[in-house]
Structures are given as structure tokens and as C-alpha cells.
N, C-alpha and C positions, 0 to 999 in steps of 0.2 A: 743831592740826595739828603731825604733828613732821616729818613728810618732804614733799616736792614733785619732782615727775619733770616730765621735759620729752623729748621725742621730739624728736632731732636727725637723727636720716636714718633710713632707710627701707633696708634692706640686701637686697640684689640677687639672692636666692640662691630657691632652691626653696620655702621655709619662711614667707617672706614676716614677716622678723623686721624687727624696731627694734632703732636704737641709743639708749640715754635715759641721760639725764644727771639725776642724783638730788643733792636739795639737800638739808643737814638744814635745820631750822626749830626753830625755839625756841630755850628754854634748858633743861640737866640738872639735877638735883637741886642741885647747890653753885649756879646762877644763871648757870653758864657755856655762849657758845655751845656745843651738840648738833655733834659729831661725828656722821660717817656712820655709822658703827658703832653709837652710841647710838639714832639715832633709829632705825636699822633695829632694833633691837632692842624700841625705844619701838611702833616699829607692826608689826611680825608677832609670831609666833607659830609653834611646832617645828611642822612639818607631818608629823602622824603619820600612818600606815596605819589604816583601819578593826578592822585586828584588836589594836589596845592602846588599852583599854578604860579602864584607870586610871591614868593618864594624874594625876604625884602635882605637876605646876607644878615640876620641876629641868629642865632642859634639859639639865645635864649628865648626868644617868641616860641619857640616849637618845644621848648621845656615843661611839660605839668608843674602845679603846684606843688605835687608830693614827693616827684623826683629834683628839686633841683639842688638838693645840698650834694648828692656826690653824683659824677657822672659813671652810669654804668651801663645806660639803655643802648644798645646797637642798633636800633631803629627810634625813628620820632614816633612817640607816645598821645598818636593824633585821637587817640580813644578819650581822652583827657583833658584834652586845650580846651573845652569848654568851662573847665573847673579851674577860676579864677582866683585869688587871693581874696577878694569879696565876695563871693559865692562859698569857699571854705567855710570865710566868716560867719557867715548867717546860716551855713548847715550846722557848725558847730554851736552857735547858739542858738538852737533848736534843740540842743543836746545828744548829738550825733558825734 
């Protein structure tokens, strides 16, 4: 087990959501307690669209350019993979 969730309230709204509070569990490859981060890493997986088929294990390949400095996206940002670090480039000088 590397993560554990725990349901703390019940939130009031149309949608009928939770609020959970996520613990890591274990330890990381050096023997140190699992950060949030790591274990979330440790237990998912990119949640790809049915239509990318070869699917090569980088996660960063399925990164946009504009998202990759912090991770927040719960889905891959397949709207985007065509906007490359050189295609950035040459729209931004064009003065975009």
C-alpha cells in the first residue's frame, strides 16, 4: 500500500462530493518516508483518451508546454501535445 484516503465531510452542494484527506504510506526507493507526491505517483497512472493507442511509459510526452512546471491536470492535456517548445517559439516571436 503506498496511499490511504480517509472521507472527512460530505460537501453540501448538488454533485454530492467528498472531502478526503490522503496519507502517503511506506517508504521511497532511498528508505525515506513517501511523500504525497510520491505515493500519488507510486499508485496512478496518466489517464489517457482511448484514442492514444501507444502509450511509450513517459508521462512527460503527454505533458503540454504550458503545463509542465507544476503538476495539476487530472487528465492528459491531448488538446495541446501539438504545441511544442519550437512551435511556442516561433508563435512567440510573431509577438503572441
Amino acid at each position: 500500500m503506498v496511499l490511504t484516503a480517509e472521507v472527512v465531510d460530505f460537501v453540501t452542494d448538488s454533485r454530492g462530493g467528498r472531502l478526503v484527506r490522503f496519507e502517503p504510506a511506506g517508504c521511497n526507493a532511498a528508505g525515506e518516508p513517501r511523500t504525497l507526491d510520491e505515493a500519488i505517483h507510486a499508485a496512478g497512472h496518466v489517464p489517457l483518451p482511448p484514442y492514444i493507442t501507444d502509450y511509450e511509459g513517459d508521462p512527460e510526452k503527454y505533458q503540454t508546454v504550458y503545463a509542465m512546471k507544476e503538476e495539476h491536470s487530472a487528465a492528459a492535456p491531448t488538446a495541446g501535445l501539438h504545441f511544442t517548445p519550437e512551435l511556442m517559439a516561433a508563435i512567440e516571436a510573431k509577438g503572441a
